[in-house]
PDB file of N, CA, C and O in Angstrom:
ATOM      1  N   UNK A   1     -16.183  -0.257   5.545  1.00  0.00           N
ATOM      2  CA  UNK A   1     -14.753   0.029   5.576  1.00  0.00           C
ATOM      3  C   UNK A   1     -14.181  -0.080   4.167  1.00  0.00           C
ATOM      4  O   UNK A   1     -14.515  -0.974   3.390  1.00  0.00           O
ATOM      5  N   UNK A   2     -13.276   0.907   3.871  1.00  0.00           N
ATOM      6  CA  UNK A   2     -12.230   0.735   2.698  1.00  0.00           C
ATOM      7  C   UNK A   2     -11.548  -0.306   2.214  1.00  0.00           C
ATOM      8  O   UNK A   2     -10.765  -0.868   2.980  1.00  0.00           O
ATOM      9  N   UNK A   3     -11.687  -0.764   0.919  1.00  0.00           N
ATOM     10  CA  UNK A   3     -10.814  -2.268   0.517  1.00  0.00           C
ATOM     11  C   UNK A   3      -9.290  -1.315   0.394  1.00  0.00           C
ATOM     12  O   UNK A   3      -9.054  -0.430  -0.429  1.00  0.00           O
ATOM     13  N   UNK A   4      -8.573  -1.720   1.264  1.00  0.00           N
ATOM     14  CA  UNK A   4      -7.037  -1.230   1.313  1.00  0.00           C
ATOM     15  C   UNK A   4      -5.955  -2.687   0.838  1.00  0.00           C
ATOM     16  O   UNK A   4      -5.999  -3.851   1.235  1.00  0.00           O
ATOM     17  N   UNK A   5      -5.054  -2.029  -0.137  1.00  0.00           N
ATOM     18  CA  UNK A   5      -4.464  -3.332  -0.498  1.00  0.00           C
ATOM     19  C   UNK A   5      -2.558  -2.173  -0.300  1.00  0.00           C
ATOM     20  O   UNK A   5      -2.312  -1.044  -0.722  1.00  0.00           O
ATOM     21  N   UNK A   6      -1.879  -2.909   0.296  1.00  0.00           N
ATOM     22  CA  UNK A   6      -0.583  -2.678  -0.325  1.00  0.00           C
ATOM     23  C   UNK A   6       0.316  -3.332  -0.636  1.00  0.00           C
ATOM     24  O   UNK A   6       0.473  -4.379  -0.008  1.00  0.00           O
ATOM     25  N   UNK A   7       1.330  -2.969  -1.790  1.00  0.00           N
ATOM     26  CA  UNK A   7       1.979  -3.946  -2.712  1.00  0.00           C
ATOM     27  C   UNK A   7       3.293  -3.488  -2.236  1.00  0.00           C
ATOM     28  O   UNK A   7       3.667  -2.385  -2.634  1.00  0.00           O
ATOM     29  N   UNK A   8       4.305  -4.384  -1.185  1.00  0.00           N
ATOM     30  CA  UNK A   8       5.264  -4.245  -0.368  1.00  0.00           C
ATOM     31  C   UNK A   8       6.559  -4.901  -0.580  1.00  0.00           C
ATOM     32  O   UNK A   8       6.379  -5.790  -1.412  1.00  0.00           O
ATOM     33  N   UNK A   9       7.501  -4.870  -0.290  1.00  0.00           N
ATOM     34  CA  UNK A   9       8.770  -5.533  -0.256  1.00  0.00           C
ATOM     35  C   UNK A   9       9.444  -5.629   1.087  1.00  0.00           C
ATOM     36  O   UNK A   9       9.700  -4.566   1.652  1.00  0.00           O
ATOM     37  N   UNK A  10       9.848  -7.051   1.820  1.00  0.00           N
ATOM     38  CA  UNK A  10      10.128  -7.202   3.153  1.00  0.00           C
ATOM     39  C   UNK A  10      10.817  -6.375   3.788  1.00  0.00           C
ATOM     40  O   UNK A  10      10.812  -6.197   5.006  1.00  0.00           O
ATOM     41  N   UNK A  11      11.812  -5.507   2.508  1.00  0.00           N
ATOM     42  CA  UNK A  11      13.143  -4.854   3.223  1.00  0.00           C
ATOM     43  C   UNK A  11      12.742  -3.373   3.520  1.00  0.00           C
ATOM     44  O   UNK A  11      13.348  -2.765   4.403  1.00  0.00           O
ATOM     45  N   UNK A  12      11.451  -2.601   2.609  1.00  0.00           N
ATOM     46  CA  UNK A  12      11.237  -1.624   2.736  1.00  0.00           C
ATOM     47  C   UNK A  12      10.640  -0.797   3.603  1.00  0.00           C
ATOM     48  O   UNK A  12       9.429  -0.846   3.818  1.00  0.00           O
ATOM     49  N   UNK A  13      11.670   0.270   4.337  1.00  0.00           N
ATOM     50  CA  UNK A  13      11.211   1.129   5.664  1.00  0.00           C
ATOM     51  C   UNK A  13       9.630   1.499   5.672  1.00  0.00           C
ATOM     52  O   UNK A  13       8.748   1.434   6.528  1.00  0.00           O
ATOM     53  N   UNK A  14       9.695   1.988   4.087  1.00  0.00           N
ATOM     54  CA  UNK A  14       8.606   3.212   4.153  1.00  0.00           C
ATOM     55  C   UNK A  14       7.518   1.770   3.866  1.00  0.00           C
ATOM     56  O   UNK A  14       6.410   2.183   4.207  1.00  0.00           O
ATOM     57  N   UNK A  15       7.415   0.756   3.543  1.00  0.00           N
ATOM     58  CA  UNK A  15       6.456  -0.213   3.754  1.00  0.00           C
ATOM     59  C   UNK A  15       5.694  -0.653   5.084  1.00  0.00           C
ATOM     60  O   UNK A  15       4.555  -1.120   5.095  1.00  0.00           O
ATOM     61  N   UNK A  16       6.480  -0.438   6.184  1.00  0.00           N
ATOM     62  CA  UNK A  16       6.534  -1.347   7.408  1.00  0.00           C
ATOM     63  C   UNK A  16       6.193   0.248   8.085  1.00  0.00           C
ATOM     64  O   UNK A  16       5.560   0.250   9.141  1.00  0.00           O
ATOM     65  N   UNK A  17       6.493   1.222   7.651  1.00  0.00           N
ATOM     66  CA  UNK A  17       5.721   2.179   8.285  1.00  0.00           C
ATOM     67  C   UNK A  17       4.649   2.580   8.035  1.00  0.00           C
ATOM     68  O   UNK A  17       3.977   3.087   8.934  1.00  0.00           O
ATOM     69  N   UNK A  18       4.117   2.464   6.614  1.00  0.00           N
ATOM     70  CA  UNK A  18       2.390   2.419   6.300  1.00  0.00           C
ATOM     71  C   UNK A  18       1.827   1.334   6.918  1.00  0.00           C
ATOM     72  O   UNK A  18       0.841   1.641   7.589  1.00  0.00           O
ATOM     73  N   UNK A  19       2.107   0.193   6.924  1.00  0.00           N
ATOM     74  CA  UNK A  19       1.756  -1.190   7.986  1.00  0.00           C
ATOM     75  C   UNK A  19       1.649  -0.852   8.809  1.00  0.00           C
ATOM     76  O   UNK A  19       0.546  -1.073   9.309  1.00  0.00           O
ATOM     77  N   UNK A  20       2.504  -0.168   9.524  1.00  0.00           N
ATOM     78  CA  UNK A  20       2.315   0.333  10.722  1.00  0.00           C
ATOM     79  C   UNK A  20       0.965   1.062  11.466  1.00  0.00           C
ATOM     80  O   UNK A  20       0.271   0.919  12.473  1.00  0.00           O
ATOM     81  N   UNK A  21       1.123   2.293   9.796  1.00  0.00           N
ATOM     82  CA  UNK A  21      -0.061   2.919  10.336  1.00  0.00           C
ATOM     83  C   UNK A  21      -1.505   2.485  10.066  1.00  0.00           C
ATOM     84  O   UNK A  21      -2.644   2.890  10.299  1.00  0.00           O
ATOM     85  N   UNK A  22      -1.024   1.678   9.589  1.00  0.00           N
ATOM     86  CA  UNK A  22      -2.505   0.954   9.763  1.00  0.00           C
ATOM     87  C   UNK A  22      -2.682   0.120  10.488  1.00  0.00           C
ATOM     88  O   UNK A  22      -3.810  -0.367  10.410  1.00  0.00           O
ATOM     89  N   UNK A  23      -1.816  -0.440  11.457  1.00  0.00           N
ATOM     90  CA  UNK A  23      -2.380  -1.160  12.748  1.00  0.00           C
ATOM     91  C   UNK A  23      -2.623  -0.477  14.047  1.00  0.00           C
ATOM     92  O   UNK A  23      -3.321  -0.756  15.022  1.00  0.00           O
ATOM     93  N   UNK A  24      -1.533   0.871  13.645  1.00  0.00           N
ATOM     94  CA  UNK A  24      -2.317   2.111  14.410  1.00  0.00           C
ATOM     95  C   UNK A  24      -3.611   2.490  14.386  1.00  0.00           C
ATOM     96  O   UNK A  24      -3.900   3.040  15.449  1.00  0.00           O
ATOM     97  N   UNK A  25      -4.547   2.432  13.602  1.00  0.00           N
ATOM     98  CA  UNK A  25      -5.187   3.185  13.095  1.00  0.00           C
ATOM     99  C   UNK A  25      -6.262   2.076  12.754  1.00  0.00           C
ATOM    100  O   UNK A  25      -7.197   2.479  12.063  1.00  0.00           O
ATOM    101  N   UNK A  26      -6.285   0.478  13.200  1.00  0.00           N
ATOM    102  CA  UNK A  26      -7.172  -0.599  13.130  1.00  0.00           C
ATOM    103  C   UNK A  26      -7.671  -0.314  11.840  1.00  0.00           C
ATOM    104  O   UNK A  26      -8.866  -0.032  11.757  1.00  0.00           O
ATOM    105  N   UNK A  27      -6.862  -0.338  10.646  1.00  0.00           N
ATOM    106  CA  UNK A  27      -7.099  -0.441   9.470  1.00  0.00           C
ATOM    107  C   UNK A  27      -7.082  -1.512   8.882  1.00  0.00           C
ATOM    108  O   UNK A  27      -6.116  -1.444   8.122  1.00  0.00           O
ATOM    109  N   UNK A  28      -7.665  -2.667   8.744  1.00  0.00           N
ATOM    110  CA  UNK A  28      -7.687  -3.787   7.669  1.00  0.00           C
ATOM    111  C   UNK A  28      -7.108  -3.850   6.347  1.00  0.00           C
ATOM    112  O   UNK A  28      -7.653  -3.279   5.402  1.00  0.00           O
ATOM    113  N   UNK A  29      -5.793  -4.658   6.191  1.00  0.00           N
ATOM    114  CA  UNK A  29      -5.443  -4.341   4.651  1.00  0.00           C
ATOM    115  C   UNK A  29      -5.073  -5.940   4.019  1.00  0.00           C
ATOM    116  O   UNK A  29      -5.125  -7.032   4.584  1.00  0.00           O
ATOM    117  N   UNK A  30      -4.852  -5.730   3.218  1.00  0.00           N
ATOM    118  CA  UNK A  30      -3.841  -7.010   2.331  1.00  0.00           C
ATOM    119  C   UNK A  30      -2.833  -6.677   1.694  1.00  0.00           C
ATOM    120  O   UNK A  30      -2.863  -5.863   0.771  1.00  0.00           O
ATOM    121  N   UNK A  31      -1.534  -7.417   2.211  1.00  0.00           N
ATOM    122  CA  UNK A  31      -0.482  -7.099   2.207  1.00  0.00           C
ATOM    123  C   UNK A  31      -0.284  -7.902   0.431  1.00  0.00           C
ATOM    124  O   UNK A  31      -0.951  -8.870   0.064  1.00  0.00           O
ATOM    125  N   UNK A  32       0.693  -7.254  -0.356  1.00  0.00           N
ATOM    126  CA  UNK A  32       1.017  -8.400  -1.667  1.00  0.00           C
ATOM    127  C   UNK A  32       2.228  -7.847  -1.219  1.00  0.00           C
ATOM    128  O   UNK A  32       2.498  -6.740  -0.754  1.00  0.00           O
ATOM    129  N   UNK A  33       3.150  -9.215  -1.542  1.00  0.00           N
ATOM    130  CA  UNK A  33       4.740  -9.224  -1.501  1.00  0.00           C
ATOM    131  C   UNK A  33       5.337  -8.990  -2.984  1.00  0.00           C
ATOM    132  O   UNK A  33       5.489 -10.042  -3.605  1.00  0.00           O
ATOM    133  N   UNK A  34       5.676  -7.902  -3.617  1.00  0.00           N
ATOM    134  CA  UNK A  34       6.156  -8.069  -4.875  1.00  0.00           C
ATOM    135  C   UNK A  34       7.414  -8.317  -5.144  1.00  0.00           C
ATOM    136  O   UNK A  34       7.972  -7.931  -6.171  1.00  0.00           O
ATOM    137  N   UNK A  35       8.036  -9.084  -4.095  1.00  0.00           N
ATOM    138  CA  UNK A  35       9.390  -8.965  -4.195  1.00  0.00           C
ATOM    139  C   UNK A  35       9.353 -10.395  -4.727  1.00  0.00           C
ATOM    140  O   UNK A  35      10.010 -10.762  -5.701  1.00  0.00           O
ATOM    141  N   UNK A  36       8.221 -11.478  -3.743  1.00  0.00           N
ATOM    142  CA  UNK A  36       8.117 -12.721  -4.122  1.00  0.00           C
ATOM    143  C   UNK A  36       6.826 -13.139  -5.251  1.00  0.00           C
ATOM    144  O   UNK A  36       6.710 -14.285  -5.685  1.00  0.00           O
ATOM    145  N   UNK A  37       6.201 -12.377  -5.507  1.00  0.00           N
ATOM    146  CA  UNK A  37       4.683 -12.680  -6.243  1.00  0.00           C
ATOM    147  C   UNK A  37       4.947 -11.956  -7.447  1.00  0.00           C
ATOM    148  O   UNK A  37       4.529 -10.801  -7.370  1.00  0.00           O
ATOM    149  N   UNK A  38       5.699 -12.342  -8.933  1.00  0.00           N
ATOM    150  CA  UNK A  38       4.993 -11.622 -10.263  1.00  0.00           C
ATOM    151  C   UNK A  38       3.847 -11.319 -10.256  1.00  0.00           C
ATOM    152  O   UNK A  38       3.606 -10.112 -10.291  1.00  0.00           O
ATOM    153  N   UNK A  39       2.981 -12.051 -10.221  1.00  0.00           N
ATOM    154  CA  UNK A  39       1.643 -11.384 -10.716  1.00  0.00           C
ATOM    155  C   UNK A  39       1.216 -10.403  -9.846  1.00  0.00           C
ATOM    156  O   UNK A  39       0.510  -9.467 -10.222  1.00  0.00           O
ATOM    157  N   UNK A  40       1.706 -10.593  -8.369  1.00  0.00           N
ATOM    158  CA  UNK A  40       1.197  -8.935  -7.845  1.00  0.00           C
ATOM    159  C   UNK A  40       2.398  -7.648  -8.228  1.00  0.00           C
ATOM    160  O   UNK A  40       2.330  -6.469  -7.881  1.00  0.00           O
ATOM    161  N   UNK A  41       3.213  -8.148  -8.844  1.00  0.00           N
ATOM    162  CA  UNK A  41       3.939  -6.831  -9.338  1.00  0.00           C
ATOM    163  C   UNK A  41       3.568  -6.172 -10.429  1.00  0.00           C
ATOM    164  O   UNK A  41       3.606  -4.970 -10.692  1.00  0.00           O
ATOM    165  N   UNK A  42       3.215  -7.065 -11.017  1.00  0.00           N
ATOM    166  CA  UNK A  42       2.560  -7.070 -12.572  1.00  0.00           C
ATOM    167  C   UNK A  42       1.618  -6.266 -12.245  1.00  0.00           C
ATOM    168  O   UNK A  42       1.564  -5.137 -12.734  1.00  0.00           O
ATOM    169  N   UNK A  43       0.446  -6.853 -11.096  1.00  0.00           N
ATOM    170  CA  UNK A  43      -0.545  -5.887 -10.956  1.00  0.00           C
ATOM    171  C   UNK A  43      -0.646  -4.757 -10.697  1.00  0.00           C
ATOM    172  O   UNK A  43      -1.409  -3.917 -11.174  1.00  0.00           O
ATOM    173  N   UNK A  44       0.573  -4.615  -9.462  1.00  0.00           N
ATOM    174  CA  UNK A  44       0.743  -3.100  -8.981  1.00  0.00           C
ATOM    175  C   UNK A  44       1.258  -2.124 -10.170  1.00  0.00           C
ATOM    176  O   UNK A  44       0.806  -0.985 -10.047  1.00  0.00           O
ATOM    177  N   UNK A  45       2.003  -2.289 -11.162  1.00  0.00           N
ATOM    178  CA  UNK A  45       2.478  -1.732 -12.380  1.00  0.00           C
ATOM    179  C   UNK A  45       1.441  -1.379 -13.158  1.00  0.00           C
ATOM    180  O   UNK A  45       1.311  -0.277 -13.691  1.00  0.00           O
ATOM    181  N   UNK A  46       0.606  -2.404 -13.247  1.00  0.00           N
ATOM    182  CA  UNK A  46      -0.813  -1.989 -14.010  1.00  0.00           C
ATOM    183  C   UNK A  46      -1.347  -1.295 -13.566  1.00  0.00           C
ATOM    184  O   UNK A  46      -1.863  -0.535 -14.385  1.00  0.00           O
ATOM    185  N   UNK A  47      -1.676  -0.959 -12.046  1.00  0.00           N
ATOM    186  CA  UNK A  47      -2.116   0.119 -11.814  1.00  0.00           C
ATOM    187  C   UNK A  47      -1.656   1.444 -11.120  1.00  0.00           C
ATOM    188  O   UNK A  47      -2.374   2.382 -10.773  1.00  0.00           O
ATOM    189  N   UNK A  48      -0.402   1.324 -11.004  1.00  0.00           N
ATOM    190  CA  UNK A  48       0.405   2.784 -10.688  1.00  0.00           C
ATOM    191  C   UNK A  48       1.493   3.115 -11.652  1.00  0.00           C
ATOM    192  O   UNK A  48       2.146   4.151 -11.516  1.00  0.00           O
ATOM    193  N   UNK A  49       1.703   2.303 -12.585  1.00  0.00           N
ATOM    194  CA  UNK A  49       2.777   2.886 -13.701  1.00  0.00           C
ATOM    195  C   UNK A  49       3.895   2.907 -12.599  1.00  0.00           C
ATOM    196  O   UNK A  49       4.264   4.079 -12.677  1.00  0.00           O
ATOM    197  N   UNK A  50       4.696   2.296 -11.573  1.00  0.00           N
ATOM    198  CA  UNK A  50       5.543   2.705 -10.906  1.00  0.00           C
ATOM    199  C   UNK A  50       5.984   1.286 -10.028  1.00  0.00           C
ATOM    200  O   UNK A  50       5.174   0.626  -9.377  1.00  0.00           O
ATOM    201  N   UNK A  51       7.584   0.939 -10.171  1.00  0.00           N
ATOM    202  CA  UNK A  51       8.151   0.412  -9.678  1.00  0.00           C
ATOM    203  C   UNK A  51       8.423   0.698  -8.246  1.00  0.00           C
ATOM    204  O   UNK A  51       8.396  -0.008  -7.238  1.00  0.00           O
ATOM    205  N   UNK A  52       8.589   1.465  -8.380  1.00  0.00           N
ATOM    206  CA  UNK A  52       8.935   1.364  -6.505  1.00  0.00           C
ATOM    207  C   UNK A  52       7.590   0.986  -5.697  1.00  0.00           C
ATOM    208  O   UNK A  52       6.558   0.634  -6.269  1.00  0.00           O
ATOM    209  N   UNK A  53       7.744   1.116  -4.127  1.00  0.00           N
ATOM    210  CA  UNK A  53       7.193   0.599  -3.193  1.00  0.00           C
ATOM    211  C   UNK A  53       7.309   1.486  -2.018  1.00  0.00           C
ATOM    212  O   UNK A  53       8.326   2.178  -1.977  1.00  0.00           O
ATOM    213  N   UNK A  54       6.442   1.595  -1.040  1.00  0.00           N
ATOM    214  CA  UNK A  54       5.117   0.987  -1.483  1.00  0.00           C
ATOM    215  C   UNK A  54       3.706   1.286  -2.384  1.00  0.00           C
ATOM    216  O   UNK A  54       3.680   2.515  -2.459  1.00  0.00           O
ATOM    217  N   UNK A  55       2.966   0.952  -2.834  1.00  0.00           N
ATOM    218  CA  UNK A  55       1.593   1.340  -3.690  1.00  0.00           C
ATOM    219  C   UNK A  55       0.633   0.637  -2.633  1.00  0.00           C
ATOM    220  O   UNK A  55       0.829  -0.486  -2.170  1.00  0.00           O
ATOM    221  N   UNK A  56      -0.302   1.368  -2.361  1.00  0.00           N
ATOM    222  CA  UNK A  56      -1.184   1.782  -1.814  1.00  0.00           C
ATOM    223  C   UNK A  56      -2.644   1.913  -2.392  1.00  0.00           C
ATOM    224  O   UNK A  56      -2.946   2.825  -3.162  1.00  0.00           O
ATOM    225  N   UNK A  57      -3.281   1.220  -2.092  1.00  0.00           N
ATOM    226  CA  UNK A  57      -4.260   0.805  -3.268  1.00  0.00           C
ATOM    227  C   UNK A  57      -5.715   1.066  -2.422  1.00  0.00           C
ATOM    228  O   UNK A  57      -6.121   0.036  -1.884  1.00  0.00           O
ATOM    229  N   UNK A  58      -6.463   2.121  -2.237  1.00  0.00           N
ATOM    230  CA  UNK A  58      -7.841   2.359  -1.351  1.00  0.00           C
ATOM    231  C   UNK A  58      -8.391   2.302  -2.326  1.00  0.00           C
ATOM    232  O   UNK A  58      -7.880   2.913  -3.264  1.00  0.00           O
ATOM    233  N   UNK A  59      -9.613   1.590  -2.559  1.00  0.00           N
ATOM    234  CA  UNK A  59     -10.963   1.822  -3.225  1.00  0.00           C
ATOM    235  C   UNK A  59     -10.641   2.076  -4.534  1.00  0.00           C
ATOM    236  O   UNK A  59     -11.577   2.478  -5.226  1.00  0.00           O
ATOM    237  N   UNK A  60      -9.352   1.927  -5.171  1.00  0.00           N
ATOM    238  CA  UNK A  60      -9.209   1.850  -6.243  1.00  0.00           C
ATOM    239  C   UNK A  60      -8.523   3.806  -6.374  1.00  0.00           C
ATOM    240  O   UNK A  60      -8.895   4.564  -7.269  1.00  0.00           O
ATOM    241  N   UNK A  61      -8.032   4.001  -5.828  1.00  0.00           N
ATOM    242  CA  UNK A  61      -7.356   5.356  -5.350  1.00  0.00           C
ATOM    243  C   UNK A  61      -5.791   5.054  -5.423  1.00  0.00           C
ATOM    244  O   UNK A  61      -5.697   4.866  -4.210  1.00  0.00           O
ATOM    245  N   UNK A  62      -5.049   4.943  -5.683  1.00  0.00           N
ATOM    246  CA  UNK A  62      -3.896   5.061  -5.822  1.00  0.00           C
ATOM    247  C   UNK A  62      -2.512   5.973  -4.817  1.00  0.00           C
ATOM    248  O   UNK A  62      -2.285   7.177  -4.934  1.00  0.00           O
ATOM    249  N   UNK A  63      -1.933   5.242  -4.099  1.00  0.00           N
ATOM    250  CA  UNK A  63      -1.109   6.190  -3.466  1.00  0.00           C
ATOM    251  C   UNK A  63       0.488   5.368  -3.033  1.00  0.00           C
ATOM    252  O   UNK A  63       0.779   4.348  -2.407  1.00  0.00           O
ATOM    253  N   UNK A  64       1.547   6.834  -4.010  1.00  0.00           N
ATOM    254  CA  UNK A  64       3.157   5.514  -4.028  1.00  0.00           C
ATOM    255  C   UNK A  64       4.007   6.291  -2.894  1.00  0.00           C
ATOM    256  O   UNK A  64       4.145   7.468  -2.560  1.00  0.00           O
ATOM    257  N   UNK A  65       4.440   5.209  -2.527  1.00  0.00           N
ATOM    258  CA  UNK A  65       5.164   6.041  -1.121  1.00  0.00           C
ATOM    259  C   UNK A  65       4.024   5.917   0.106  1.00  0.00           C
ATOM    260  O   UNK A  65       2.868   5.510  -0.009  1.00  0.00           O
ATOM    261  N   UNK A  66       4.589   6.313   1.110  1.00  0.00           N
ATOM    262  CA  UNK A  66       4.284   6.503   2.695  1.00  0.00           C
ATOM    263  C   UNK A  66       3.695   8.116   2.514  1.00  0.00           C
ATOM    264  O   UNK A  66       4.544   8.858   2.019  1.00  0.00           O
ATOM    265  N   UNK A  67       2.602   8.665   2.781  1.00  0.00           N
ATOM    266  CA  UNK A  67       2.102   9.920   2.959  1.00  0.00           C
ATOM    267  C   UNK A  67       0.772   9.694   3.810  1.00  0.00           C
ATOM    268  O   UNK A  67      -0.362   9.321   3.507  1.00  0.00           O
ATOM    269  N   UNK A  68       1.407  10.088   5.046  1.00  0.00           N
ATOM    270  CA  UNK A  68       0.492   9.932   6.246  1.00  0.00           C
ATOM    271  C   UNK A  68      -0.501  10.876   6.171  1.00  0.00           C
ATOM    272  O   UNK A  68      -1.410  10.496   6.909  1.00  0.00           O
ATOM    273  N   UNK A  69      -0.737  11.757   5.728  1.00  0.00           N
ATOM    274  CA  UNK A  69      -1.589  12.970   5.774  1.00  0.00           C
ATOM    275  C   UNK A  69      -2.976  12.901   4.564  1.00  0.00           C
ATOM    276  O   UNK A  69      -4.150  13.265   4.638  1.00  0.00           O
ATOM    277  N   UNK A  70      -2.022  12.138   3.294  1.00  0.00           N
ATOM    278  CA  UNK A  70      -2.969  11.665   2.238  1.00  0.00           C
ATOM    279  C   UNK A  70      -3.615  10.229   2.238  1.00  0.00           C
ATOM    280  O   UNK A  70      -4.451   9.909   1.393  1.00  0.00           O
ATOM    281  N   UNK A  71      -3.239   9.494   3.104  1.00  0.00           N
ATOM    282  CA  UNK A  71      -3.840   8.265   3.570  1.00  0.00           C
ATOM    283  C   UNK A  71      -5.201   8.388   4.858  1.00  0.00           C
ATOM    284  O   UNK A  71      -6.267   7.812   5.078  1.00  0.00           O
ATOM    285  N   UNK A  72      -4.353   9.548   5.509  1.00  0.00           N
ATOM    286  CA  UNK A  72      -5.213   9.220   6.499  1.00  0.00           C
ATOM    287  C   UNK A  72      -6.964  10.430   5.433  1.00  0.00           C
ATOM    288  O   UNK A  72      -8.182  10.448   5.612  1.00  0.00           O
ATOM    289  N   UNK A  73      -6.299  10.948   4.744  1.00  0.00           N
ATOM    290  CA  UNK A  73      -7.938  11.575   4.583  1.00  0.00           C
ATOM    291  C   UNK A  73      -8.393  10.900   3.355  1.00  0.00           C
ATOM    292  O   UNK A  73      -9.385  11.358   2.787  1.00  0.00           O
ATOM    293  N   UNK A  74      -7.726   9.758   2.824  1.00  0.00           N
ATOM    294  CA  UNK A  74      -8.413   9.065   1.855  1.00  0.00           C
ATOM    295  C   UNK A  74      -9.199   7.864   2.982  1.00  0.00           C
ATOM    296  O   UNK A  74     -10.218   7.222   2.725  1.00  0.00           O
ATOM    297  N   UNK A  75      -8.467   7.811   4.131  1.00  0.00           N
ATOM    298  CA  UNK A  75      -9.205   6.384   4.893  1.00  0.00           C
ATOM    299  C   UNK A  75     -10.138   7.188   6.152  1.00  0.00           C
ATOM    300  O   UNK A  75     -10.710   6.611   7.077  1.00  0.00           O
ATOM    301  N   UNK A  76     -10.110   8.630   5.904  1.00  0.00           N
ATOM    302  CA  UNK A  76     -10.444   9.246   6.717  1.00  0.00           C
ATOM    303  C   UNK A  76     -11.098   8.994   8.622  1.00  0.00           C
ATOM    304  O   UNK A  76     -12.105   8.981   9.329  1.00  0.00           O
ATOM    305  N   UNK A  77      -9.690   8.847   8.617  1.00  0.00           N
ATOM    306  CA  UNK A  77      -9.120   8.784   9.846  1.00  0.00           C
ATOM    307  C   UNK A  77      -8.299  10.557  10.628  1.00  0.00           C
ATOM    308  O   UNK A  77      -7.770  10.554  11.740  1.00  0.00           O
TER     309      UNK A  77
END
């Protein structure tokens, strides 16, 4: 299975709907809170150049925002 990581904020829709689809979809992930954790913001910046949320982190694949169509064929589902 895919190491899936996403770097989230409590308040954000489009967060809690990739969560979503991955409990749809019995996807295993790790959630980082960057609202409360510097160093996972820090991290997510290091590797998407991008403040917003959510980042989406497969196998070292990169994906910002909720895009159900590009998740599901990177986790190919």
């Amino acid at each position: 299975m895919k190491k899936v990581t996403i770097y989230s904020t409590p308040t954000c829709v489009y967060c809690k709907m990739a969560k979503d689809f991955f409990k749809e979809n019995k996807v295993d992930y790790t959630e980082k809170d960057v609202s409360a954790d510097d160093k996972a913001r820090e991290e997510m910046v290091d590797k998407s150049h991008q403040m917003g949320v959510p980042v989406i982190d497969i196998d070292g694949e990169m994906f910002v925002g909720f895009d159900r169509d590009a998740l599901s064929k990177a986790l190919e589902i």
